[in-house]
N, C-alpha and C positions, 0 to 999 in steps of 0.2 A: 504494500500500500504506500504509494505515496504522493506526492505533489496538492494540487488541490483537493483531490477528494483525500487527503487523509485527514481532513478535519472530520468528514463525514460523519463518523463514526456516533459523535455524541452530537451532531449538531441539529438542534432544535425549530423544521423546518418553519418559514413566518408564511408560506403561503399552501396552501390544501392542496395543489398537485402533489409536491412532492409528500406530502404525507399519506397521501391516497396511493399511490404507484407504490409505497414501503408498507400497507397493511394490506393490498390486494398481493405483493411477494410474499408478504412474510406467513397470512394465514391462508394462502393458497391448498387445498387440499391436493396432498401426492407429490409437493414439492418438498425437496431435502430443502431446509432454510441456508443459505450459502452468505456470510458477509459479504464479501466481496460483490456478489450480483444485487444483495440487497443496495450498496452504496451505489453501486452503478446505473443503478435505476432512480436515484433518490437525485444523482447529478443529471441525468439528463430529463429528468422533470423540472428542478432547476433551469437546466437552460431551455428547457418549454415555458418556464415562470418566466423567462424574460433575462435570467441574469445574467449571460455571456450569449454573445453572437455567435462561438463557434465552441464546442466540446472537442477535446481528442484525448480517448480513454483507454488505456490497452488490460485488456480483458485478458488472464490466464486461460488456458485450456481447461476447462471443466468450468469454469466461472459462470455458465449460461447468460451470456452477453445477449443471446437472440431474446429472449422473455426481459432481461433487462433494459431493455429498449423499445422492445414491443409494448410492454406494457403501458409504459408510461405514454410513447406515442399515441395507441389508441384511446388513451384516456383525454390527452389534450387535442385530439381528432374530434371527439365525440361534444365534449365541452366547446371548443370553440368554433366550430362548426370550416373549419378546414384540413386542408387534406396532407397527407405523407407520401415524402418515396422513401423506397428502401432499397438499396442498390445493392448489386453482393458481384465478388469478381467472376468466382465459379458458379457452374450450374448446377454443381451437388448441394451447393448450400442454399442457392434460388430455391429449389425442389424443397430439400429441409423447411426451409420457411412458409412456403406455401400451403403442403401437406401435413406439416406438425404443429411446427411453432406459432406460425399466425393462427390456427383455428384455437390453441390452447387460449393463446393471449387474449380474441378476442371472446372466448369464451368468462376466461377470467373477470374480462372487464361488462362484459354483460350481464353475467350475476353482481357485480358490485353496485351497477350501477342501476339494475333491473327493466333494461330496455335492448333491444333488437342488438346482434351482434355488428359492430363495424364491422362496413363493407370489404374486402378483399380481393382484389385484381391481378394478377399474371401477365408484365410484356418484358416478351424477347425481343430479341432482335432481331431485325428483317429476314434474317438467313433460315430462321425458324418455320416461316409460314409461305403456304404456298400460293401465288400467282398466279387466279386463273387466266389471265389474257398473256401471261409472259407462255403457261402452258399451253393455250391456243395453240399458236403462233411455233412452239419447238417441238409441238407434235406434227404440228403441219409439216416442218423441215425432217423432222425422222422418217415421215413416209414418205418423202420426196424421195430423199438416200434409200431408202429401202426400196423402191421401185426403181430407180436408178437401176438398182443391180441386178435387182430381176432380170428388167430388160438387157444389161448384157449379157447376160446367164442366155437367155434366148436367143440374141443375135449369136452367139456362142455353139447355136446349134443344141444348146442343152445336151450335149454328150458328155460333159464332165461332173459327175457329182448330182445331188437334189439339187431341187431349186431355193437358192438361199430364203430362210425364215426371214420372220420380224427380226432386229434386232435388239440384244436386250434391254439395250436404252428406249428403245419404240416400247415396246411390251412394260416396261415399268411406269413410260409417260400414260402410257393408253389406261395402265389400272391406277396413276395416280387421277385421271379423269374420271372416272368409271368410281373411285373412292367419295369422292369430292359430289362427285353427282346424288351419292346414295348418302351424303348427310355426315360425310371421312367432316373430322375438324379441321383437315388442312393444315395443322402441326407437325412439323418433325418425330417429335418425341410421340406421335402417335400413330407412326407408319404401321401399316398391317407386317406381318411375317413375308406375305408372297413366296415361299419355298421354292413354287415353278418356276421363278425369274432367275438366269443364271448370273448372277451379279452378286459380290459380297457386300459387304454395310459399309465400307470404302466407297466406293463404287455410286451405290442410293443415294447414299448422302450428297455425292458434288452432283447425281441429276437432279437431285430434288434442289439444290444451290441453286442452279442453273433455270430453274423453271421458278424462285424463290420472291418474296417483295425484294431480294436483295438484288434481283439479274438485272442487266446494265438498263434490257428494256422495259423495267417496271416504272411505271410512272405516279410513283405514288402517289406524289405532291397535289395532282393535279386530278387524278382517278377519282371516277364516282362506281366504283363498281362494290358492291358489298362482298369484297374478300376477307377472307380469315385474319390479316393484321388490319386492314380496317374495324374488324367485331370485336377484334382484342382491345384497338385506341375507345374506342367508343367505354367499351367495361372500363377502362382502366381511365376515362374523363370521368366516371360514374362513382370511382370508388375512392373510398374515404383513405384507405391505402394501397399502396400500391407498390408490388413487387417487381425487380427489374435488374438490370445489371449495369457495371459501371460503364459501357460502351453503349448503352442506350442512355444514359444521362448527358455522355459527351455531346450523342449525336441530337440529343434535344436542344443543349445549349447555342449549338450551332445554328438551327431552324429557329430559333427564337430571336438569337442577338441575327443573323441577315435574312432572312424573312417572315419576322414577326408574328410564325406561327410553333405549336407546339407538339409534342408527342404524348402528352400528359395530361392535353385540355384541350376543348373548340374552344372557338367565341362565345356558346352559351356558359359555361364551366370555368370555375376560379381555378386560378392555378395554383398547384402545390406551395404550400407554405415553411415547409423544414424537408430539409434531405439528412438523411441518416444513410452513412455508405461502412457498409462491414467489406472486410478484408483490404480498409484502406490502405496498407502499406502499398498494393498494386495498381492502385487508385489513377498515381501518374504515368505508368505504361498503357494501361489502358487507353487512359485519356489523348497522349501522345498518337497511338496508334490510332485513332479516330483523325487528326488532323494531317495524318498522311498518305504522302498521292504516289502514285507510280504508273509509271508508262513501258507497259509489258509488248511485244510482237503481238499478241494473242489476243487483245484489248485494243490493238492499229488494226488489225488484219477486220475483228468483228465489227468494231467502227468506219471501216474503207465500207465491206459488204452491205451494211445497213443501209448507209447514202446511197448505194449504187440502188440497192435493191428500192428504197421509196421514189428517186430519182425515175426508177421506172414506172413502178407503179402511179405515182404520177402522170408520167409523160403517156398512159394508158389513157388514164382517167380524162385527161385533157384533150387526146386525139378522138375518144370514143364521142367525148360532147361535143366536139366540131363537125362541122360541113362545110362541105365543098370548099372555097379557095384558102378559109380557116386551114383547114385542114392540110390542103399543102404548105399554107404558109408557114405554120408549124412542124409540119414533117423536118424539111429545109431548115430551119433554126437551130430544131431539136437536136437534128444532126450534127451540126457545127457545136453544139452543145457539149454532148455526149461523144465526140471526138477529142475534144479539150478534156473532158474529165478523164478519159479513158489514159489518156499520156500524161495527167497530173498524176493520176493513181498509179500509174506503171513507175512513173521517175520516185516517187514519195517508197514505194515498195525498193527501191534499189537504192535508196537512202539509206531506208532504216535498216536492210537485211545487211551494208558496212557500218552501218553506229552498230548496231550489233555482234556479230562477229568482230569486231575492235574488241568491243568492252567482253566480251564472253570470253577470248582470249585473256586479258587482261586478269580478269575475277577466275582466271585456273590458274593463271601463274601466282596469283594472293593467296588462294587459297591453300594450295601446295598438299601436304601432307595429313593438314588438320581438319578441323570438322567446322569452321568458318566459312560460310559460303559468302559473310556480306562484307563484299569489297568496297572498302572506303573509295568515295570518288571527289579528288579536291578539284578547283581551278584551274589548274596549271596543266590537269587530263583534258581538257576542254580543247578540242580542236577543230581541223575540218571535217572529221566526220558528225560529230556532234551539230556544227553549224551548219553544214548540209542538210542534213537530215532536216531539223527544227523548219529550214526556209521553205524545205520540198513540202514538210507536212502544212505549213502556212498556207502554203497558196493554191494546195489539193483543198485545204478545209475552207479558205476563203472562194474559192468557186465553187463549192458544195453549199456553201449557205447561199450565193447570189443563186444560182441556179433555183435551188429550195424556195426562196424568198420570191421571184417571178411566179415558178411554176403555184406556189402559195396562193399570189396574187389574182393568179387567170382563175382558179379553183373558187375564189371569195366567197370561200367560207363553208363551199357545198357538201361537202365531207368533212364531217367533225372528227372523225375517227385519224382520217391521214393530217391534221392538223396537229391533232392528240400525239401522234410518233411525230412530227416535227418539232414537237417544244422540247420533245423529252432527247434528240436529236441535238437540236440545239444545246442543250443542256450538257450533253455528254460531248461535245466539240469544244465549251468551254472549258469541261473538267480537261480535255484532253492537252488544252491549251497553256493549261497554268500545270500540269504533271510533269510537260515538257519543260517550260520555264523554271521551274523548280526544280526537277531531281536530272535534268538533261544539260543546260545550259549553266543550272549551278546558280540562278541571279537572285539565289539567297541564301547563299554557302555563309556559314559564321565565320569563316574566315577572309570574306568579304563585305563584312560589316553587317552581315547579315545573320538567322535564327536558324539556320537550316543545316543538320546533317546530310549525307545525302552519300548512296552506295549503289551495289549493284547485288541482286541477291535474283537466285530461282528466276535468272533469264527477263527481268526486271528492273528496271532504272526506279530508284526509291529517297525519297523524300522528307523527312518530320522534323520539326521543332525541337532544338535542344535543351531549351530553356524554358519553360513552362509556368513562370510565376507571374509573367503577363498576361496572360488568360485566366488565372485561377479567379482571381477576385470579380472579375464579371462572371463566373457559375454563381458564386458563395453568394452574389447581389439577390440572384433569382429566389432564392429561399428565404424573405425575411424572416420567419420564425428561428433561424439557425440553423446550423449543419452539424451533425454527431459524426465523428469519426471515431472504427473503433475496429478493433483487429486483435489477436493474439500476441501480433510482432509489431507493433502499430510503430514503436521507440527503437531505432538502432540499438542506443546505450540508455541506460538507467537515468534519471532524476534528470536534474537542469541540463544535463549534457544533450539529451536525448530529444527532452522538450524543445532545446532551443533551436535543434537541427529541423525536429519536423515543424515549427512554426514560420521557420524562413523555408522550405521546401514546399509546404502548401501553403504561402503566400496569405496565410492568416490574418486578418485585422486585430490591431491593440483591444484589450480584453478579453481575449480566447483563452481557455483553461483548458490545461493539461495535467493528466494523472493517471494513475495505475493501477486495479485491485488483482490481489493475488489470487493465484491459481489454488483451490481447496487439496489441490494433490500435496502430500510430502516426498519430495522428490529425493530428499537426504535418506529415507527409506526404499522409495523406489525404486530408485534408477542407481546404478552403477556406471561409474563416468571413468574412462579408460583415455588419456592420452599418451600414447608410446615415445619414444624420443632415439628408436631405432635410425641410425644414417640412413639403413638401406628402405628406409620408405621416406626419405626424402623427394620430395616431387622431380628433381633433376635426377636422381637416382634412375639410373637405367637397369635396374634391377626390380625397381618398383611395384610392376604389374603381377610378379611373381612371386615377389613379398608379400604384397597385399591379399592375392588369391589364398596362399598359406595361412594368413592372418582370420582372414573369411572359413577357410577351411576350420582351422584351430576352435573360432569361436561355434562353428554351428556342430560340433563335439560337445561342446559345456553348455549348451542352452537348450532347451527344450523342446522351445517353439521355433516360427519359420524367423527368417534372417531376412534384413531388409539392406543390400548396399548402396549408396551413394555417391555417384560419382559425378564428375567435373566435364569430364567430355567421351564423348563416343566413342575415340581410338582406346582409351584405356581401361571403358568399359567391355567393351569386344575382349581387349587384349586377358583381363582379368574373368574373365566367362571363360574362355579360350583356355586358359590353365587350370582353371577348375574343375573343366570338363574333360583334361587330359593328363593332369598331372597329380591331382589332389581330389579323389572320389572322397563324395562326402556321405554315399548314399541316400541322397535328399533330392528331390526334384529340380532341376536350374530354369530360372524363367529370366529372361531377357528382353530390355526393351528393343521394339523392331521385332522380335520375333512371331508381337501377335498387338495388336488393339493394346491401348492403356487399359479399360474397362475389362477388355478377357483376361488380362494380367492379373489385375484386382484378383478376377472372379477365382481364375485358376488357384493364386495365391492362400488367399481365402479357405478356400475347400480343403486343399492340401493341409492346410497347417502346420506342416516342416518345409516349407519349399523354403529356397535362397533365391530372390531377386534381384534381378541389377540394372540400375535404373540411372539416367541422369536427369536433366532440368523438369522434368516433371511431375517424379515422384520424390521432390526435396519439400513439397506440399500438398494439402488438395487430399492425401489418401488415408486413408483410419483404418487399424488394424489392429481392433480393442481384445484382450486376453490375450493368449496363447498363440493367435494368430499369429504376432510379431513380440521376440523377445529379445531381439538384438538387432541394433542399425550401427552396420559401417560406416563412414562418411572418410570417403577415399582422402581427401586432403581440402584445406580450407577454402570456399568457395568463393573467391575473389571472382569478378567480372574479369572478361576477357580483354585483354586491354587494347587490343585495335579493334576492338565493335565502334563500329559510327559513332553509336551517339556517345559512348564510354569514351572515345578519345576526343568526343567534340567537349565535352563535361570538363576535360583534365586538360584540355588546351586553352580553355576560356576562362578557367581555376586557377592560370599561370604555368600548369606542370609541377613536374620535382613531387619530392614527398610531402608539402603542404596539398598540393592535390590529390593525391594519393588517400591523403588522413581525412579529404573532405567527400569524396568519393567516391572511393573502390574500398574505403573503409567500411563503410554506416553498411553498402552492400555483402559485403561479406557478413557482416554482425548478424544482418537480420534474417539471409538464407542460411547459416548458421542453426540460428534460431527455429527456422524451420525444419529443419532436417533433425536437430535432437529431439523436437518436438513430437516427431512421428512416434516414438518407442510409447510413452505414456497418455494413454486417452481415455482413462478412467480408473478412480479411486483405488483400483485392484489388482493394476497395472503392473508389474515389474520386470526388470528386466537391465542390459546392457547397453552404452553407447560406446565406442568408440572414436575416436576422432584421428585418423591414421596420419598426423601432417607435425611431426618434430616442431616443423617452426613456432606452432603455438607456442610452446612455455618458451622459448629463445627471443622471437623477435615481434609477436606480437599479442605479447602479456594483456593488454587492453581485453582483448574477447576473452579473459577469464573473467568478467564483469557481466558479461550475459550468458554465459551459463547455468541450467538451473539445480547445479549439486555440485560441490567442492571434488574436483579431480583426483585420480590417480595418476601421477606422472612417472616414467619411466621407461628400463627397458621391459617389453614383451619377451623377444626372440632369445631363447638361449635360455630360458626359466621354464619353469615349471608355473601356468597361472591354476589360481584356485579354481574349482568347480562354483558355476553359478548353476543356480533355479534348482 
């Protein structure tokens, strides 16, 4: 416990939220009474009373931070007759809340208060729900292709083979119509089984993307059709809270501050008054990844086709309504037209396919050995392929819109529908325009005075904001009632250190409170904390990978349950799998990421209950593996950022460098993935078990991270002892 809510404790609330929100926790039926969640709730009733503009509370694991927040929210939801969002990073904890936590809380608060339960809402994000006009329109193009081949099957003589089926992308579009018809909720997460279909859950998923409110041709903005994220906005204007994730709060922000609409309310509907976002410490990647652009081959190629393909349809529609000298006079035009685009589109194509192949070259020679794909791209890369490319694609995109804009004009107005794909057309020429500007030409590289990282990753030219505390304060505006931030890791480091990082990191205004309650676990009983100080698992140690497998071996001997490892990068997860699978039988199951789905891993994991895992950026959070499930986590070596990622090196360039950047940024990051990763072993009062931490350097050179730790260490050698039997 500490910082501000550690007065909590005895302090004698002067206004009836908070003393409401501490007798609905505390004589809750079925609830263990928890200090720590009790004070947590009692502060951010408080800051529903009015008394700080912004909360940021870091909740222990076990603490029930979801009911601590919940509670009080829907109490000052019901009383003042406005509304909440509740943002959360992952979709396991979105589900959590919706399915458990919100019906308990509002249950709780509906007996106290003895009136109807506050309402409750669910919106994802656009990639979630399905498009029926974007699915029109890619079923139309599936049975194009798929009669394409018929007919050469035919021309073919038909002597080779049957005659090709559907294929499986047609046959899953055809039942995602056929679903949606009969009453399907056009959800992701509620896709039928379909067994017949021969496609994996890989596979559905990017058709269902691809046919989504997310696909380039869904027109949301401007759509009157009553699709499934249309029915979700509407419930979720309706509802007193309202559940959602931190990349739908970004992308609110955005539609709100340039045009002045919302994801969270119409014009009849007040908008949200308090945001409460859990699992803030990922708060700012999220949000980052919302304001950035990329201009992929695959994203020019579908944008070139669009223009051609309404250009014609068009030039249809306009010849079909003419007569007579109309009509030549148009054919004649058209042609001169459609000449000109066809040699803009060709030059713009042999642009981009050398900015391409430049930079593709380029990002395999970066990337080399390691598991890095995203090639930093400064200034000085900027050449004539780059400025080729950008002029060919200007002047393809500027006779596509004049061209557009005529044939518009002769149309006035008679087809609503081809107007409908013109704005949304329009729309995606701009994006296309400022993707190029931005992550192609560089004309807001931070080291041209500008905000902008900018690389090359997965055959894609990429874009985002390095610096993020220019934006925060226009969100934090949108919620007069306050914003609660609150997370397990929310604090890099302890007390004022910690607080004073994240209040200049999320760009917080004077009078924000920051504090702590403790986790109800005893972790000095718990957990066993093992840091080794062996040379030969030093991270430079070329011996390492086979150290470590030994080390993994050793411990899943002495422990009972399955083993959880953690590692840093892909080559040394492989490499340490590799040996374990050939050198050191453990007789235990080995599961491996890549080998299958994160979810089938879980589940595999799970059932087993002896297996050994090895996992990197993934599973260091996000996964719960309460009893016997998990009774030891490796963590390969300390979990520093990678220090040529974009934005990590744009961070420590614009920090000045050296080791004062270093202690401002590749620090507070390591602390809190850290944090997460020891985190995993204990996830309930019953819990015990082993950590490891396989990286010498800790007790040598960076003594600081024994300050967030949650149980005094063992340091030493391992290798060449005898260790005691645990569990």
């Amino acid at each position: 416990m500490s910082g501000i809510l550690a007065g909590l404790k005895d302090t004698v609330p002067v206004r009836d939220l908070p003393a409401a929100a501490e007798e609905i926790m505390a004589g809750a039926p079925g609830l263990t009474p928890r200090p720590g969640q009790l004070r947590m709730a009692k502060a951010v009733a408080r800051l529903l009373a009015g008394e700080w503009p912004a909360l940021a509370v870091e909740a222990g694991t076990g603490t029930g931070k979801s009911l601590a927040y919940l509670v009080p929210a829907m109490l000052w939801t019901v009383r003042e007759g406005k509304r909440v969002i509740v943002a959360t990073r992952t979709k396991n904890l979105q589900t959590q809340l919706a399915e458990k936590d919100a019906p308990l809380a509002a249950g709780l608060v509906s007996e106290y208060l003895s009136r109807p339960k506050p309402s409750v809402a669910v919106l994802k994000g656009k990639g979630n729900y399905l498009c029926p006009v974007v699915l029109e329109l890619e079923l139309k193009e599936a049975l194009k292709k798929d009669r394409r081949a018929r007919y050469a099957w035919r021309r073919g003589g038909a002597k080779k083979g049957n005659c090709p089926p559907l294929s499986p992308k047609t046959v899953f579009l055809a039942a995602l119509k056929f679903w949606a018809a009969i009453g399907g909720s056009g959800q992701l997460d509620d896709l039928p089984a379909w067994p017949g279909i021969a496609a994996g859950q890989k596979e559905r998923e990017t058709w269902f993307y691809s046919v989504s409110a997310a696909a380039d041709d869904a027109a949301c903005v401007r759509c009157k059709v009553d699709c499934p994220f249309a029915r979700a906005k509407k419930e979720a204007a309706r509802a007193e809270v309202v559940i959602t994730n931190h990349a739908v709060v970004a992308v609110d922000w955005m539609l709100r501050i340039k045009a002045g609409i919302s994801l969270f309310h119409g014009k009849e509907e007040a908008p949200p008054g308090v945001l409460i976002l859990d699992e803030a410490h990922n708060f700012p990647d999220s949000f980052r990844g919302t304001l950035e652009v990329s201009f992929s081959r695959h994203r020019w190629t579908r944008l070139r086709d669009d223009l051609k393909n309404f250009v014609n349809e068009a030039t249809e529609r306009i010849y079909n309504a003419s007569s007579g000298v109309e009509k030549a006079e148009f054919a004649e035009k058209n042609g001169r037209d459609m000449a000109a685009f066809a040699f803009l589109a060709a030059r713009a194509d042999r642009r981009v396919d050398a900015l391409f192949a430049k930079r593709s070259a380029g990002s395999e020679r970066a990337a080399g050995e390691g598991d890095s794909r995203r090639a930093a791209i400064f200034p000085e890369d900027v050449g004539e392929a780059e400025e080729c490319a950008a002029v060919a694609l200007e002047e393809f995109l500027f006779a596509a819109e004049s061209v557009m804009s005529r044939y518009l004009a002769r149309l006035a107005g008679s087809d609503v529908n081809l107007a409908r794909k013109a704005e949304r057309l329009f729309d995606r020429m701009d994006a296309a325009r400022e993707a190029v500007e931005r992550a192609v030409l560089l004309l807001g590289h931070y080291r041209e005075g500008g905000n902008d990282a900018c690389w090359f990753e997965k055959s894609s030219f990429r874009a985002a904001p390095v610096k993020l505390q220019e934006y925060f304060p226009d969100l934090w505006r949108l919620y007069p009632g306050g914003t609660v931030f609150t997370s397990a890791t929310l604090f890099p480091f302890p007390q004022s250190e910690g607080f004073r990082w994240f209040l200049r990191e999320f760009a917080l205004p004077g009078g924000a409170a920051c504090g702590a309650v403790e986790s109800p676990f005893d972790y000095d009983r718990q957990l066993s904390l093992y840091i080794p100080t062996d040379d030969c698992l030093q991270p430079k140690s070329g011996d390492k990978p086979r150290k470590l497998a030994e080390l993994v071996a050793r411990v899943a001997n002495f422990t009972p349950g399955g083993v959880l490892v953690l590692c840093t990068s892909f080559k040394e997860m492989r490499a340490v799998a590799n040996f374990l699978a050939t050198e050191y039988a453990t007789g235990r199951t080995l599961l491996v990421q890549g080998d299958a789905g994160k979810a089938e891993l879980v589940r595999r994991f799970s059932i087993d209950g002896r297996a050994i895992l090895i996992g990197v950026d993934s599973f260091w959070e996000g996964v719960d593996f309460p009893g016997d499930m998990l009774t030891a986590v490796v963590i390969s070596k300390l979990p520093f950022p990678v220090p040529d990622d974009p934005i990590i090196e744009a961070l420590t360039y614009m920090a000045g460098g050296g080791w004062p950047a270093f202690q401002k940024i590749s620090l507070p990051i390591c602390a809190t993935r850290l944090r997460q990763g020891v985190g995993r072993l204990i996830r309930r009062e019953t819990d015990t078990g082993m950590v490891i931490i396989a990286d010498p350097r800790l007790p040598r050179k960076y003594e600081k991270l024994f300050a967030v730790l949650p149980a005094e260490p063992q340091v030493g050698l391992i290798f060449g002892r005898r260790e005691k039997k645990t569990g």
